[in-house]
C-alpha positions as CSV (number, residue, x, y, z in Angstrom):
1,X,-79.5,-6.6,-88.7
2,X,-75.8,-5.8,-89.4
3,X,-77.1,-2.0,-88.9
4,X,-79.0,-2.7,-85.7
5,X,-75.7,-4.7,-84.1
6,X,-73.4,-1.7,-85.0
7,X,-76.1,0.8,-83.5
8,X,-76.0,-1.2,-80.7
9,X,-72.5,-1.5,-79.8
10,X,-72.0,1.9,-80.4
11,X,-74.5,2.5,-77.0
12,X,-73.0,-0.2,-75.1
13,X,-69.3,1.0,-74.8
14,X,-66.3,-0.7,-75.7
15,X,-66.6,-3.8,-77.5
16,X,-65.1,-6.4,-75.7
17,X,-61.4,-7.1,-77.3
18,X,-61.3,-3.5,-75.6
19,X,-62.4,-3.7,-72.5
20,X,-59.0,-3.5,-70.5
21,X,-56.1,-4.8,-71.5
22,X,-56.0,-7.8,-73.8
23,X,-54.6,-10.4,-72.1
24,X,-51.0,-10.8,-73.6
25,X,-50.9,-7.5,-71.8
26,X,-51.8,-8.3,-68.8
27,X,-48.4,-7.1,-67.1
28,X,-45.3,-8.2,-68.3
29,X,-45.3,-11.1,-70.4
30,X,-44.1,-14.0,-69.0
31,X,-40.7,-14.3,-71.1
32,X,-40.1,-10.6,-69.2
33,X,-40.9,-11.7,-66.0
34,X,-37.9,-10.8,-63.8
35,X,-34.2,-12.2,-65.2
36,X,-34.6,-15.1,-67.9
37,X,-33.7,-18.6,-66.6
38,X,-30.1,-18.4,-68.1
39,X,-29.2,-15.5,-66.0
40,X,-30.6,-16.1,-62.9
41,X,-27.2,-16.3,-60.7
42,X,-24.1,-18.5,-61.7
43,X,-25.0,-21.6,-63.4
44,X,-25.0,-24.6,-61.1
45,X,-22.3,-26.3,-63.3
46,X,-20.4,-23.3,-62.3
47,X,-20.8,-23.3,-58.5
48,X,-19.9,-26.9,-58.2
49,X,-16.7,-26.6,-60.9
50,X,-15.8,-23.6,-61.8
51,X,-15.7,-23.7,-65.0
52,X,-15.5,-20.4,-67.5
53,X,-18.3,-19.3,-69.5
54,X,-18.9,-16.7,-71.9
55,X,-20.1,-14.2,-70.3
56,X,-18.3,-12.3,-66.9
57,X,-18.9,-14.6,-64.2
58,X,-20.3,-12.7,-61.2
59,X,-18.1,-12.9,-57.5
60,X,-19.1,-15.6,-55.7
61,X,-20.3,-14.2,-52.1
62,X,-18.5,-15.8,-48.9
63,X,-21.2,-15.1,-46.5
64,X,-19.9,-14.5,-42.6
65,X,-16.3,-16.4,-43.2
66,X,-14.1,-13.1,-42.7
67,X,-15.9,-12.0,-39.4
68,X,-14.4,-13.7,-36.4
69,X,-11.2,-12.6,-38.2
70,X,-12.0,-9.3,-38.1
71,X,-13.5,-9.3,-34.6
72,X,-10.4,-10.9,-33.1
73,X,-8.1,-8.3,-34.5
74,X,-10.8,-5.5,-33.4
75,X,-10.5,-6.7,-30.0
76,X,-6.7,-7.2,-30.0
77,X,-6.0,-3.5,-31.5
78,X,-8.8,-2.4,-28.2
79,X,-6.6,-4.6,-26.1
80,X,-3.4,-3.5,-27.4
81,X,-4.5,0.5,-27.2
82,X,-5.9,0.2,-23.2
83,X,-2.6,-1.4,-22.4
84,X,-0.7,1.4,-24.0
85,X,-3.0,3.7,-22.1
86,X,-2.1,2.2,-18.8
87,X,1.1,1.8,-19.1
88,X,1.1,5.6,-20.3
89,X,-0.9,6.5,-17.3
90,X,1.6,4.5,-14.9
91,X,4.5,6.1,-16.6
92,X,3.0,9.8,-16.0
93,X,2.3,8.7,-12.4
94,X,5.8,7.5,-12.2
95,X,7.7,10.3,-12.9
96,X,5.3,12.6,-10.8
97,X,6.7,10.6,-8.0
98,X,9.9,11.1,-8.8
99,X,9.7,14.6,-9.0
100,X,8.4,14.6,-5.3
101,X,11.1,12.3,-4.3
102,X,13.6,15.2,-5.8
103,X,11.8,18.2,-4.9
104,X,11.8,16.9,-1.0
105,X,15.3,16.3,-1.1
106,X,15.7,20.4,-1.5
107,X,12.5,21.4,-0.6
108,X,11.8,22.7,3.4
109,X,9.6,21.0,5.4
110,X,5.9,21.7,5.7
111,X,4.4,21.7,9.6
112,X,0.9,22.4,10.5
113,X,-0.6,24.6,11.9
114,X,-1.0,28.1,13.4
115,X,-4.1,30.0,15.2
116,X,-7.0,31.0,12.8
117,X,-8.7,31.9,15.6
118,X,-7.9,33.5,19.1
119,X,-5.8,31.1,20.9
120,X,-2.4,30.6,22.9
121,X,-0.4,28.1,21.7
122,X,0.8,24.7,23.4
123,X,3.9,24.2,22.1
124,X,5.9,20.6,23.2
125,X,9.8,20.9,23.5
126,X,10.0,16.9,24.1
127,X,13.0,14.9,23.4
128,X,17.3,16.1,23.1
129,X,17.6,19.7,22.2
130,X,19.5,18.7,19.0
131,X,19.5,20.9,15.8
132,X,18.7,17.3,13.7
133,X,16.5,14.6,14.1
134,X,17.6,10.9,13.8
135,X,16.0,8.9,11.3
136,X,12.7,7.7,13.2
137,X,13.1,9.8,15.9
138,X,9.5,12.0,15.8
139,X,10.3,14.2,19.1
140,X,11.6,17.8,19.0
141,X,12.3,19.7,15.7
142,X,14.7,22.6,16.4
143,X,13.9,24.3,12.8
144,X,10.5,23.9,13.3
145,X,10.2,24.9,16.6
146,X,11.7,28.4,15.7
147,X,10.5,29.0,13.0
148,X,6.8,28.7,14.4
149,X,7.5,31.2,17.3
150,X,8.7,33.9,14.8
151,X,6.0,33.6,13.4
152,X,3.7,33.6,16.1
153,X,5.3,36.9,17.2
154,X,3.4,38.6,14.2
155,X,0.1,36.7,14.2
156,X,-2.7,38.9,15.7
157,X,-4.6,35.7,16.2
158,X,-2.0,34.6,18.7
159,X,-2.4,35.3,22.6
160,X,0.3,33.8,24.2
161,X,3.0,30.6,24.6
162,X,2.5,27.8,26.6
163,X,5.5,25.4,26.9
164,X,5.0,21.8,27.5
165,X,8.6,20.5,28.6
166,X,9.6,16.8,29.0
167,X,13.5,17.4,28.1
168,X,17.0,16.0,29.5
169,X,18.9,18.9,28.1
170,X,21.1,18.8,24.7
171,X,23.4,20.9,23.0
172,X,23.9,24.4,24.6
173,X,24.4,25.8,20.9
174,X,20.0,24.7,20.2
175,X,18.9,25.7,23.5
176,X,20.2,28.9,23.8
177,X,18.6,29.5,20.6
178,X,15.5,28.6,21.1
179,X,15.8,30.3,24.9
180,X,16.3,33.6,22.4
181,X,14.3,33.1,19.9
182,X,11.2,33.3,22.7
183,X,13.2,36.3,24.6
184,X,12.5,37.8,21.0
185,X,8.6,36.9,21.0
186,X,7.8,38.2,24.0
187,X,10.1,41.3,23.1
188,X,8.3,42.2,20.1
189,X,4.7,40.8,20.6
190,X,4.7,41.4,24.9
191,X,2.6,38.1,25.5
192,X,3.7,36.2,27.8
193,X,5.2,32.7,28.2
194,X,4.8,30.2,30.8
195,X,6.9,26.7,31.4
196,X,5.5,23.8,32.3
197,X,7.6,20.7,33.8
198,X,6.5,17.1,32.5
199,X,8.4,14.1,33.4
200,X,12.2,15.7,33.2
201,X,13.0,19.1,32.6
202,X,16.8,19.2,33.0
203,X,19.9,20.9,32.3
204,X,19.5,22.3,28.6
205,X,15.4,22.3,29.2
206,X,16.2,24.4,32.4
207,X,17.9,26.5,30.5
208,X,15.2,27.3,27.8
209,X,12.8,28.0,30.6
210,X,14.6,30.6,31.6
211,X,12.9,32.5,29.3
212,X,10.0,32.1,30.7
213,X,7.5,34.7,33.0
214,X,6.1,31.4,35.3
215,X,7.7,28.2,36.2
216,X,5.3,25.3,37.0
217,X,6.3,21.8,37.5
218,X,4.5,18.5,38.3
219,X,4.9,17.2,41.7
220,X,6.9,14.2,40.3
221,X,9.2,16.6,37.9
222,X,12.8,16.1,37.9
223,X,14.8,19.6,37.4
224,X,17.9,20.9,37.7
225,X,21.2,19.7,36.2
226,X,22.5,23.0,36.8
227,X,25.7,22.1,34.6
228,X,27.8,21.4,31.5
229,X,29.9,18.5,30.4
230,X,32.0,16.8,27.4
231,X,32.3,14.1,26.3
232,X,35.3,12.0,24.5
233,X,36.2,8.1,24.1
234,X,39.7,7.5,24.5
235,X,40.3,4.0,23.1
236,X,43.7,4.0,22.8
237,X,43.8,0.7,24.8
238,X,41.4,-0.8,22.9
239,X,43.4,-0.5,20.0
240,X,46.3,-1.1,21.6
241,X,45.0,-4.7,22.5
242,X,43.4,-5.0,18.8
243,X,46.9,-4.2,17.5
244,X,45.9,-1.3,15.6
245,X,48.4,1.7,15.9
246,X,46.9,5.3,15.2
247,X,48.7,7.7,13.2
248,X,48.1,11.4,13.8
249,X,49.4,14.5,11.7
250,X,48.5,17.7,12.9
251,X,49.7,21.3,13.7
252,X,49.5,21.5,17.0
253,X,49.5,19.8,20.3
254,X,45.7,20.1,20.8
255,X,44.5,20.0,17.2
256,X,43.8,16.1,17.3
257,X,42.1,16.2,21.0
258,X,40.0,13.7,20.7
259,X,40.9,11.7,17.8
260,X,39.9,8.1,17.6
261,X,42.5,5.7,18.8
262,X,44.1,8.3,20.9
263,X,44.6,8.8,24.4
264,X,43.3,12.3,26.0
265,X,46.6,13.7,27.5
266,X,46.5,16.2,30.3
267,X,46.9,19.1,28.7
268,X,43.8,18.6,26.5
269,X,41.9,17.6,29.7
270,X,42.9,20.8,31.0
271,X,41.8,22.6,27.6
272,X,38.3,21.5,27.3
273,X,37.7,22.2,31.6
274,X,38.0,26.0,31.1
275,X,35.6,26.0,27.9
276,X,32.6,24.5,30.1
277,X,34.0,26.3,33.2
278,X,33.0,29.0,31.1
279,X,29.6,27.7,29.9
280,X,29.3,27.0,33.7
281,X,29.4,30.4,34.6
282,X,27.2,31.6,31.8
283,X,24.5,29.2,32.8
284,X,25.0,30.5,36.5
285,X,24.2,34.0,35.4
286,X,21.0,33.2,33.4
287,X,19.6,31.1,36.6
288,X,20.4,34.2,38.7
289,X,18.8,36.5,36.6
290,X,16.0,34.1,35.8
291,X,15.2,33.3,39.2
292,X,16.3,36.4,41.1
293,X,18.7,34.9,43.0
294,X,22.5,35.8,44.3
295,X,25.1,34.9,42.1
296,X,26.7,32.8,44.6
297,X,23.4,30.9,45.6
298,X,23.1,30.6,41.8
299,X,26.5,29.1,41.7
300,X,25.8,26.3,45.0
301,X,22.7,25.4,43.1
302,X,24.5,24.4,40.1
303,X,26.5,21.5,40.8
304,X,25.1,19.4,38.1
305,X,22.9,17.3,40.5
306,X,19.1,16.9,40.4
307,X,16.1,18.1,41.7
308,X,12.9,17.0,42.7
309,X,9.9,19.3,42.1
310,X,9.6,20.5,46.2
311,X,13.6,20.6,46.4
312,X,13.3,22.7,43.5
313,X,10.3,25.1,45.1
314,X,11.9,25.4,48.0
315,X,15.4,26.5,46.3
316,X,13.2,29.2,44.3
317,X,13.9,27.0,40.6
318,X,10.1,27.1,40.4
319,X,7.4,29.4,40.9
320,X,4.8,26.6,41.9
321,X,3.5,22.9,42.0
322,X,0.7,21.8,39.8
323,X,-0.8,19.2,37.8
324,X,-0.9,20.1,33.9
325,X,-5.2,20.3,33.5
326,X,-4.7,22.8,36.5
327,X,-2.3,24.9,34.7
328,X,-3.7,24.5,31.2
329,X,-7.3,26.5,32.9
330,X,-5.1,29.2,34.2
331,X,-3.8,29.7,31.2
332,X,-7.0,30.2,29.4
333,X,-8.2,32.7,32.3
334,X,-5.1,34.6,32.0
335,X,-5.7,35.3,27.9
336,X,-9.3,35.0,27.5
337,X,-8.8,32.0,25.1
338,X,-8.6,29.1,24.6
339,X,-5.4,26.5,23.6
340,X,-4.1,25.3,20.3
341,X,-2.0,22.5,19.5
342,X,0.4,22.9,16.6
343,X,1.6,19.6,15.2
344,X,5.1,20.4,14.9
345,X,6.3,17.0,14.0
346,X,4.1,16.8,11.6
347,X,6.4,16.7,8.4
348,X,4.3,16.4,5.1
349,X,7.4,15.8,2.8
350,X,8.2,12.2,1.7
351,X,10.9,11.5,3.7
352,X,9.0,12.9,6.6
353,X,5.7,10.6,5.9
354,X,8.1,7.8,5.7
355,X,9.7,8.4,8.8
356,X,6.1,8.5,10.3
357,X,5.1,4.9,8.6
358,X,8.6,3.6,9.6
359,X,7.7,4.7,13.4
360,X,4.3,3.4,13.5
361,X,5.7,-0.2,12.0
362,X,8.8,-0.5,14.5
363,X,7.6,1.2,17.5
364,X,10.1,1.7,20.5
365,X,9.8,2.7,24.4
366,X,10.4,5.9,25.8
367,X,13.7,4.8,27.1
368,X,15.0,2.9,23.8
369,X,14.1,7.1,22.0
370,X,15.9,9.0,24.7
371,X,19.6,6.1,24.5
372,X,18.9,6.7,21.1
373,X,19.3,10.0,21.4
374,X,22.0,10.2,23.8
375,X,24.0,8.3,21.2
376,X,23.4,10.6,18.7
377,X,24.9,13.6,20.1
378,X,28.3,15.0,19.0
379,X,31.6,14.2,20.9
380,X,33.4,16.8,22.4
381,X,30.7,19.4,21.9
382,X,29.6,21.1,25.0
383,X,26.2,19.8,26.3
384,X,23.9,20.7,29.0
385,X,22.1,17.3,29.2
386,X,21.2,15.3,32.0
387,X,22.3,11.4,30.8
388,X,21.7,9.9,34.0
389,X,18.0,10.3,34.0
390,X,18.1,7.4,31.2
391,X,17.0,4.8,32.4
C-alpha cells in the first residue's frame, strides 16, 4: 500500500505542499506589506502638537500656501520690466526728436521736387520779393526759388520756365537776383522763359520779368510801378510829446539817418533821393532793353504809377492778353511737354512743418499776408514795391 501510494505520486507530479507557492508565500507577507503602521507618515499626535520623537521627524508639506505670493511678485517683476521698457522706448524716441529739433536748426531746407520726366516747370513768384520769410508766411522763398532754377539749368529732363507772377514788388537787392539767376538759365541751358501776370505784377515783379522772352498778363492784371522808394519813420514828435529825448553819438552827419526818435533833416533827405534816383535810372534801362523801347519813353513810363493790363499792351509793357489755361496750352505746344509743379514752399524741416500746422490753424486773408508783409520789410532799404495795391 505504502509502495503503491509512493508509485503513484511519483506519476502524478508534485505532491501538493508543492504545487506553487505555499501560502505564507504568497507575495509579501503581510507584516511586509508596504511601510509598517508606525511609519506610515508623522504620527497623528505629532501633526496635531508637535511633539519630538525619536526618530527624524519628516517636513511637514504646506500644500499651495506660497503660490499667490509668488504669482504676485511674478507679475509685479513683468509689470515692473514692460514699464522700464516703455519708458526706455519713450526716452530713445525722445532724444531722436531732439536731435531733429537740432539738426533743423543748422540743417538747409528740403523742397520738393524737380522733372523726372520731360516737362517745363511752373514756377510761382507769389508774395514780397524778400530774401526771408516771416514766421507763417508760406508765399515766396527766395533761397528756394534759386536754388531750383540752377538746378534746372542742368537737368536734361527740363524743357523750359514758366513763371506764374502775383507779386507787389520787394527789395531790389532779391529781385535783381532772381531776374539774374534766370538770365543765367536761359544762358546756359537756351530754353526759354515766359511771364505770366496774376492778380498784381508790380514794381520789383516787373522787374524780374524782364528776364523773360514773352510777357502775358490777365485782362484784370495790375502792372507797372515803374519806380523805387524808401522809407523812414521820423518820430521825433512823438517822442517829443512822450517826453523821451534821443541821444545820438556818431561820426558823421549822415551816419544816424534814420535813427529812431530822430527827425530826418534835409540833407539826409537829399542823401537817400540820389541813391534811388540812381536805382531809378537802372530800372529805366532794363525796361528799355527789355521791351525795346527809347530810353526816354522808358523813362515817361516810369513814374511809379500803375497799369492796367490794356494800358500796359498799348504802352508795349506786355507782349499780349490772355487768360492763364490759354497760356498754360501754348506753353505745352511750344516744348512738346507737358507742365510740372514744384512745391517750393514745401519745407520738410521741423520748423518748416510747424509753420505749415501753425498756418492751417490760424488762417488769414490775402490782404492780412500782403500788410504783413509790407510790415516786414527793412527801413531805409531801397524797394521796388508797389504798397498802394494793399488793400
Amino acid at each position: 500500500m505504502d509502495n503503491q501510494t509512493n508509485n503513484n505520486f511519483e506519476h502524478q507530479g508534485t505532491p501538493p505542499q508543492q504545487q506553487g507557492t505555499p501560502p505564507q508565500q504568497h507575495g509579501t507577507p503581510p507584516q511586509q506589506w508596504g511601510t509598517p503602521p508606525q511609519q506610515w507618515g508623522t504620527p497623528p499626535q505629532q501633526q496635531q502638537y508637535g511633539a519630538p520623537w525619536a526618530y527624524t521627524t519628516p517636513t511637514p508639506q504646506i500644500h499651495n500656501t506660497g503660490r499667490p505670493k509668488r504669482r504676485f511678485r511674478n507679475f509685479m517683476k513683468t509689470a515692473l520690466t514692460t514699464v522700464s521698457f516703455i519708458r526706455g522706448i519713450l526716452a530713445i524716441l525722445l532724444l531722436f526728436m531732439l536731435l531733429a529739433l537740432v539738426g533743423s536748426l543748422f540743417a538747409e531746407p528740403v523742397y520738393g521736387g524737380s522733372p523726372i520726366t520731360p516737362g517745363f516747370s511752373v514756377i510761382p513768384i507769389e508774395g514780397s520779393i524778400v530774401g526771408e520769410r516771416t514766421f507763417g508766411d508760406v508765399g515766396y522763398d527766395h533761397e528756394a526759388t534759386l536754388k531750383y532754377i540752377r538746378a534746372l539749368a542742368n537737368n536734361p529732363n527740363d524743357r523750359g520756365i514758366l513763371l506764374y507772377m502775383n507779386t507787389p514788388g520787394g527789395t531790389i537787392y532779391h529781385s535783381d537776383e532772381l531776374r539774374l539767376a534766370l538770365l543765367e538759365y536761359k544762358e546756359t541751358s537756351g530754353r526759354p522763359v515766359y511771364a505770366y501776370m496774376a492778380e498784381v505784377c508790380a514794381s520789383g515783379g516787373y522787374w524780374i520779368s524782364m528776364a523773360a522772352d514773352k510777357l502775358i498778363a490777365n485782362r484784370m492784371t495790375i502792372t507797372g510801378s515803374i519806380g523805387v522808394v524808401s522809407t523812414y519813420f521820423d518820430t521825433s514828435e512823438l517822442f517829443e510829446n512822450l517826453g523821451i529825448r534821443t541821444v545820438v553819438i556818431d561820426t558823421g552827419e549822415h551816419k544816424s539817418m534814420g535813427a529812431i526818435g530822430t527827425e530826418i533833416t534835409p540833407g539826409q533827405e537829399t542823401v537817400v533821393r540820389s541813391m534811388i534816383y540812381e536805382y531809378q535810372e537802372f530800372f529805366v534801362q532794363l525796361v528799355s532793353d527789355g521791351r525795346n523801347l527809347d530810353i526816354q519813353a522808358a523813362r515817361n513810363i516810369a513814374d511809379g504809377r500803375v497799369y492796367t493790363a490794356t494800358q500796359a499792351y498799348k504802352l508795349g509793357l506786355i507782349d499780349d492778353i490772355n487768360g492763364w489755361d490759354s497760356v498754360l496750352t501754348d506753353f505745352e505746344r511750344l516744348t512738346g511737354v507737358t507742365a510740372f509743379y514744384p512745391d517750393l514752399a514745401a519745407d520738410t524741416s521741423f520748423f518748416g512743418a510747424l509753420t505749415k500746422i501753425t498756418s492751417g490753424i490760424l488762417p488769414r486773408s490775402e490782404a492780412d499776408i500782403a500788410i504783413s508783409a509790407i510790415e516786414a520789410l527793412p527801413r531805409g532799404v531801397p524797394l521796388v514795391i508797389a504798397p498802394d495795391l494793399v488793400y
